[in-house]
N, C-alpha and C positions, 0 to 999 in steps of 0.2 A: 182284555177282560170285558167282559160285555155287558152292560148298561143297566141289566136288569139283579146281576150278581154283584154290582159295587153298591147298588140301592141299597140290597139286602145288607150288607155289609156295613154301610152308615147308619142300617134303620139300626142293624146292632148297636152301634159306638152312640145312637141316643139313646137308648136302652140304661146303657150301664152310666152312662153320664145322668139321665132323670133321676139314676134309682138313687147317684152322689150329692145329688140336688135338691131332691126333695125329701120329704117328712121325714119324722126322728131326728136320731144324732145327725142325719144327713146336711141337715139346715144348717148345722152348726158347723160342721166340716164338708163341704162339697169333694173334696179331694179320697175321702174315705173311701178306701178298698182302691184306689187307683195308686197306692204308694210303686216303688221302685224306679230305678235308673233305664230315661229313655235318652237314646241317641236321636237326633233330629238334625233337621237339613232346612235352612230358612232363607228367603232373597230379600233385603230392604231395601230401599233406596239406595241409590250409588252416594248419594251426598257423605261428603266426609263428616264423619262423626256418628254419624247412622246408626253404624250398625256395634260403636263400642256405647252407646245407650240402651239399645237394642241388648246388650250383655247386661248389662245392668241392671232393666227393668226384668231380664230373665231370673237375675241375682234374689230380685225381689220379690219374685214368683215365691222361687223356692223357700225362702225366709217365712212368706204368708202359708205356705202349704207342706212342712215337715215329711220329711217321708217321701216326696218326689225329687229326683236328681233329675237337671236337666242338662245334657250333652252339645250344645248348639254348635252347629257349624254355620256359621250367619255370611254370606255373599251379596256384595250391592250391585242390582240387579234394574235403573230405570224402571218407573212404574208403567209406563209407555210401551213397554220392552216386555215384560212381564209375561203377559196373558196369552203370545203369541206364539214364545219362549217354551211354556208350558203345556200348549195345545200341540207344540209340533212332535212332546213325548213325553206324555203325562205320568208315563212308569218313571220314569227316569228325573221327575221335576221334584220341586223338594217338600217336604211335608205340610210349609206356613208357606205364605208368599204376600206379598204385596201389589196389587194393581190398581192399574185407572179401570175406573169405573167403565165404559164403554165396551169394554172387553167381556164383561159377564155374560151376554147371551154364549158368546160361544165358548165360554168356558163349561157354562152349565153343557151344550150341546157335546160338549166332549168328557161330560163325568168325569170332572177333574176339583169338584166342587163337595165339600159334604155339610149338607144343610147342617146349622144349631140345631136344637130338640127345639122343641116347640117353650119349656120354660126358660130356655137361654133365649130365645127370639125375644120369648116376651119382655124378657130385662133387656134385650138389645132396643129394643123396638120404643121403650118407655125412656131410654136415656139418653141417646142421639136425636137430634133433630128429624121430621118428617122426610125431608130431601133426601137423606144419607141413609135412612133405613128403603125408599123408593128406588134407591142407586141400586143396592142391594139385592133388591126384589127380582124373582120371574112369575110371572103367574102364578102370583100369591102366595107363592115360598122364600122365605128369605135365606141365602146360599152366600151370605158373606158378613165380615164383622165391618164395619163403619170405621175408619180411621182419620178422616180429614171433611170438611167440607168449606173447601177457599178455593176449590176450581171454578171458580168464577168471573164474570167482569165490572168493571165498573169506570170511572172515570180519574184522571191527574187532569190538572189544568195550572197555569198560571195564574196566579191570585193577585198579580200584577198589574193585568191587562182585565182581568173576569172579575167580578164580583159574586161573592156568593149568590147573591139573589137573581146575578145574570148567566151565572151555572146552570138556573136550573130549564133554560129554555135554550133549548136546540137553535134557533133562529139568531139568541141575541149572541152562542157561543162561535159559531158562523160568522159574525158580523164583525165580533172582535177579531178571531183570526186572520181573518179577510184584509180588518184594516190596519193588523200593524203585521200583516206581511208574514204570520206563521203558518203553519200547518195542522191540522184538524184529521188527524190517525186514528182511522176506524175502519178492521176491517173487511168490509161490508161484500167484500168477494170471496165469504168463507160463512159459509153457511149457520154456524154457532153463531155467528157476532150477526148474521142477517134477518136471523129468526126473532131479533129485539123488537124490529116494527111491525113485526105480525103480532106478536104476545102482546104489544102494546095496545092494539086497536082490535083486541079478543081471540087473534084466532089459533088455532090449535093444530099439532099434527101428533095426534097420537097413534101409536105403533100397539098392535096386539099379536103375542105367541101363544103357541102353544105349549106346553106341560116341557118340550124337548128340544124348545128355543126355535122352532120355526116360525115365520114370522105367517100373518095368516090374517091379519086385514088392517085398516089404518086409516083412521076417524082426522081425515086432513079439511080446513075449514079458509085454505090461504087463497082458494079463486072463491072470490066471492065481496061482495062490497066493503066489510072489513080490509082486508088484502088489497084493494085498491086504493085504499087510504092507508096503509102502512108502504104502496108502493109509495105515494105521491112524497108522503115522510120522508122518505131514502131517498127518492130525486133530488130534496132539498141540499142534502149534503153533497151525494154524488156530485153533483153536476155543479158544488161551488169550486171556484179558483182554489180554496184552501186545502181540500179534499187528497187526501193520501190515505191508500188501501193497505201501508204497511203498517203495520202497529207495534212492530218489535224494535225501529229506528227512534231514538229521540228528538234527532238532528231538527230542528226549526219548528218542533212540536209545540204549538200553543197548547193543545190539548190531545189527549190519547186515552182510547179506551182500548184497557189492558186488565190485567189481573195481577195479583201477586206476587208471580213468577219475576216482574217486574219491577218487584217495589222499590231496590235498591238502585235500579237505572233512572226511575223515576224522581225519587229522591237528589239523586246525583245533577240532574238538568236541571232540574227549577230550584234545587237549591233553597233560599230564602223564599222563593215565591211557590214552594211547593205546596199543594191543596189537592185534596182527596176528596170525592163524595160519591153518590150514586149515579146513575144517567140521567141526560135531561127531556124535559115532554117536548113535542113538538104539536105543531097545529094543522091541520086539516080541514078546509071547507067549513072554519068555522068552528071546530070541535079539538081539543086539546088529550092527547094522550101521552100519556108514562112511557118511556122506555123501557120494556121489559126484559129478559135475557136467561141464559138457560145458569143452572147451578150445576156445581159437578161433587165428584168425589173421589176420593181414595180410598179403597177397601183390605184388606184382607182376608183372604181367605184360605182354607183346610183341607189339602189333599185327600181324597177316601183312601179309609186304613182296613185292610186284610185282618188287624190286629184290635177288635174292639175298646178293649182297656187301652190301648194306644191311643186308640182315634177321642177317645173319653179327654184323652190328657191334653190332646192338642185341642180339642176346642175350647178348653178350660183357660188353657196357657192364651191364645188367640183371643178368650173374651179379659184377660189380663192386659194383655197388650194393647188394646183398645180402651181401656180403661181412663176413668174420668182420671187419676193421676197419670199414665201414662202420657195422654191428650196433653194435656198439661205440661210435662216433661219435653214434648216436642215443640209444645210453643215455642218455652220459656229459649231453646235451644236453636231452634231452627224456626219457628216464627210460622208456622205452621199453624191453620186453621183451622178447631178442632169441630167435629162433628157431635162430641156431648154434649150437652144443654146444659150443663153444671160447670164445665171449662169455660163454654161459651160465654158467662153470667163475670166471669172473673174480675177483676179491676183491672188487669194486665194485659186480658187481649181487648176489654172496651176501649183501652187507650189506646189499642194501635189502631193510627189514622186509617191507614188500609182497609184492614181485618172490619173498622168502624162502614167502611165506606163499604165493602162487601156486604155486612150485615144489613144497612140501610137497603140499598140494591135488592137483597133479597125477599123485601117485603115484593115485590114487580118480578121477581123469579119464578121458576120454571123448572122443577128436578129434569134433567136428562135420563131419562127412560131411554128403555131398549128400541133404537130407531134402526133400520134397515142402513144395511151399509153402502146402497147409490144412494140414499136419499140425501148424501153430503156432497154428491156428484151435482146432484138436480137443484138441490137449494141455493148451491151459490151463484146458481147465473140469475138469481134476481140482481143481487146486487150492480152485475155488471149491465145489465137488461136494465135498470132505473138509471144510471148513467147513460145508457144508451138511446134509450126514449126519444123520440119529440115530440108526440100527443100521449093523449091517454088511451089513445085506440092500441098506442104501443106497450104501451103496459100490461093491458087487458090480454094484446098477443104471447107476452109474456107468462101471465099468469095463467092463461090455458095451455101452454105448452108445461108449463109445472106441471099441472095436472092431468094432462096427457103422461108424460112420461114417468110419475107416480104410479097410476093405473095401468102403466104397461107391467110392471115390478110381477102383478100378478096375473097376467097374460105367459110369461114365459114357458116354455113347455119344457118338460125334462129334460129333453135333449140342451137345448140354450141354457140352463141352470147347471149342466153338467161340460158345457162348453170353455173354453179360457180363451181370454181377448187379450190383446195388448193394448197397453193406455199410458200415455203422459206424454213429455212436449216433443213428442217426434213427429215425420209427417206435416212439420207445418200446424201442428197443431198444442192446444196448450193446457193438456188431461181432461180433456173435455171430447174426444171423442176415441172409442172402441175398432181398432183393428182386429179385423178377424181371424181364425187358428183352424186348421182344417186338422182334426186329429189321422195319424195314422197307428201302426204296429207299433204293440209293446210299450203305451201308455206317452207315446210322443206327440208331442202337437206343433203343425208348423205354423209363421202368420205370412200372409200377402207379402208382398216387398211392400217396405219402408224407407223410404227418404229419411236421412239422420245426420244429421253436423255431431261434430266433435262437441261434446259439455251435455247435449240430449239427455235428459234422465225418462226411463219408463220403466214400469213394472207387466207383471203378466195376473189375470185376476179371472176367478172364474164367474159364472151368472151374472155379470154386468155388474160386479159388487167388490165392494172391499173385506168382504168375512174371511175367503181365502182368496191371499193373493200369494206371492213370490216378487221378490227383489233381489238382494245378493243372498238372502234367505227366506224363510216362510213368515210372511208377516216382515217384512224387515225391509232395509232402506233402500233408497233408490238406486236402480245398475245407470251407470253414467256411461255415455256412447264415448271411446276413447279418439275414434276418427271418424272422418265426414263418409258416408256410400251408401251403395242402396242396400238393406238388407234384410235376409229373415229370420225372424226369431222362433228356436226351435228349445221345446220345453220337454223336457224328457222327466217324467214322475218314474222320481228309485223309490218312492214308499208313502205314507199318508200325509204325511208334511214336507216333505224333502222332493229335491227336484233340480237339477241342470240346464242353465240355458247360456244358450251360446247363439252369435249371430253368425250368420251365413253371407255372406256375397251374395247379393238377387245375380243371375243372368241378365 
């Protein structure tokens, strides 16, 4: 269906949704004139329990809105997994869905998305936090409902060996771990957790699309005197004895900066000495900065419907489900960070240490907008570049090669943006650099010969980026080399997401 007919098609479905919305008895019933029995197709979370709330808050739907039957077929579906899931056949994806926030450009890029009406925006937009309706956003459209906002990081420590007041300095938390021999887990070779000491000492990398999710220029601030004092920052830790880049291990953690997703591992290790809070400042030439760090979110959002009164009901149902009780519901359940201002206020997620220490952190955050997909390629070799340093003239080499290779993004010429590379730890190399693919007949691409051991993971990716890639599928996990040889990888596209690749024996 083509781009400009599914438009027409949502502009419908806010149409008949305004007219249940607004003035008259409408106010009083938003559901008016949309009654009868819809079948529907939904993906939540895989988390067990998910998706029988997910029935329940549907239960509640129909209870508040008489006259609507709702038919759900609910599937748990990784929020991770989601967007890419959907993009590889957007006819066939299901009416409601749940994703990570990161995914919206190209979801928008593939009309797979159908904006709220403009007076649902404006209720979405007044109830949710700034961040999470930001997640949301493309150039000034908002194309999704707000469901979470705890993608984020912050800090565990031992309260043990740290003192609150020595938490809050990067230097005195260094010094503890240093001296009783633990580990300080941050990590700083992954470009989310590296862009703390930029944010910290001002500087910015903001990304701008177009109406159709192209990307089209990008307001970056990270070579520049700033950036050399968030570099020096990151040396501090890098380059200490206590320093570990893994942040998912507990094992000998003095301290770890982590998120959520961790709460319970974190809990489990410190135990009695367990302590939560935000990150801590560090010093530079004399001048002291906040750690700053990006926020994230969890969305969902609304298949475009052929069917206007249809498409009416699903955003109605979608803005239910995001709903200040629903938020709420997932807390209390799964401990889940809500994205409404009114959930957020609650007495039951202020106590949670976590959730507290995320909150705190967020004052020094940074919504994660729509970033280009190498610039997660480009960012993370600061980190390993501040470890690797021994002057500042090295840093500095550092930081103009960032910015070299940012401004190549929009150097690329059609052909190179229509080209597929192969990338990850083969070749001696450790996803950091691009083998090349020589296309031939009938939508086949072959690459160079490649050196590869047995365990090798690589995928195949087009424009120097991660928007579209291939693994064992579109968007999806890594192909692991099964034996050691030399070989070439050959990409054969059967359709607009789908694709075969098999390795060859080099000569």
């Amino acid at each position: 269906m083509k781009k400009n007919k599914i438009l027409a098609l949502v502009l419908a479905a806010v149409m008949v949704l305004s007219m249940a919305a607004c003035g008259g008895k409408a106010n009083e019933n938003p559901a008016e004139g949309l009654e009868g029995t819809y079948d529907i197709t939904m993906w939540v979370s895989e988390k067990e329990g998910v998706a029988d709330l997910t029935q329940k808050q549907i239960d509640a739907f129909e209870a508040a809105y008489p006259g609507i039957v709702i038919n759900a077929s609910i599937e748990g579906v990784t929020e991770a997994d989601a967007g890419s899931k959907v993009i590889a056949d957007v006819a066939s994806a299901p009416d409601i869905y749940c994703f990570a926030q990161d995914q919206l450009a190209r979801l928008v890029q593939a009309a797979a998305l159908a904006a709220p009406g403009k007076s649902a925006a404006k209720t979405i937009s007044e109830a949710n936090d700034a961040g999470s309706v930001a997640a949301g956003t493309v150039a000034g459209t908002l194309y999704a409902y707000p469901m979470t906002s705890d993608n984020g990081y912050y800090m565990y420590y031992n309260k043990s060996i740290i003192s609150a007041e020595d938490a809050e300095s990067l230097e005195k938390l260094i010094a503890a771990c240093e001296a009783n021999g633990l580990k300080f887990r941050f990590a700083l070779e992954n470009a989310w957790y590296t862009a703390s000491f930029f944010f910290a000492t001002g500087c910015h990398s903001n990304w701008s699309m177009d109406e159709n999710g192209e990307y089209i220029a990008v307001d970056d601030t990270f070579n520049s005197a700033a950036g050399m004092a968030a570099m020096k920052g990151m040396q501090k830790l890098a380059q200490s004895t206590c320093y570990d880049s893994n942040a998912d291990i507990f094992t000998d953690a003095g301290v770890i900066v982590t998120g959520i997703w961790n709460a319970e591992a974190a809990e489990a290790h410190f135990g009695e000495n367990f302590a939560a809070t935000d990150l801590p400042s560090f010093t530079v030439d004399g001048k002291t900065y906040h750690l700053g760090s990006y926020t994230g979110n969890k969305l969902m959002g609304v298949k475009p419907q052929q069917d206007a009164k249809r498409g009416a009901v699903l955003s109605l149902l979608a803005q239910w489900l995001t709903n200040e009780q629903c938020q709420a519901e997932r807390y209390e359940q799964f401990q889940w960070g809500p994205s409404n201002k009114a959930a957020q206020a609650s007495d039951a997620v202020q106590a949670n240490p976590s959730l507290a220490a995320l909150a705190k952190q967020g004052e020094y955050g940074q919504p994660q907008g729509q970033i280009h997909g190498s610039w997660w390629d480009i960012g993370k070799l600061l980190g390993a570049d501040a470890k690797n340093a021994k002057s500042d003239a090295d840093l500095q080499t550092a930081l103009d090669g960032y910015k070299a290779a940012i401004d190549e993004l929009f150097k690329l010429t059609p052909e190179q943006r229509r080209a597929w590379t192969v990338i990850g730890s083969v070749g001696n190399t450790n996803w950091d650099t691009d083998f090349s693919m020589t296309e031939g007949p009938d939508g086949t691409w072959t690459s160079v010969a490649i050196d590869m051991k047995a365990g090798n993971e690589f995928k195949v990716r087009q424009g120097l980026s991660w928007d579209n890639n291939f693994g064992v599928e579109f968007n999806g996990a890594n192909i692991v080399v099964e034996a050691d040889g030399k070989y070439q990888v050959v990409l054969v596209l059967t359709g607009d997401n789908t694709a075969t690749i098999t390795l060859v024996p080099a000569n």
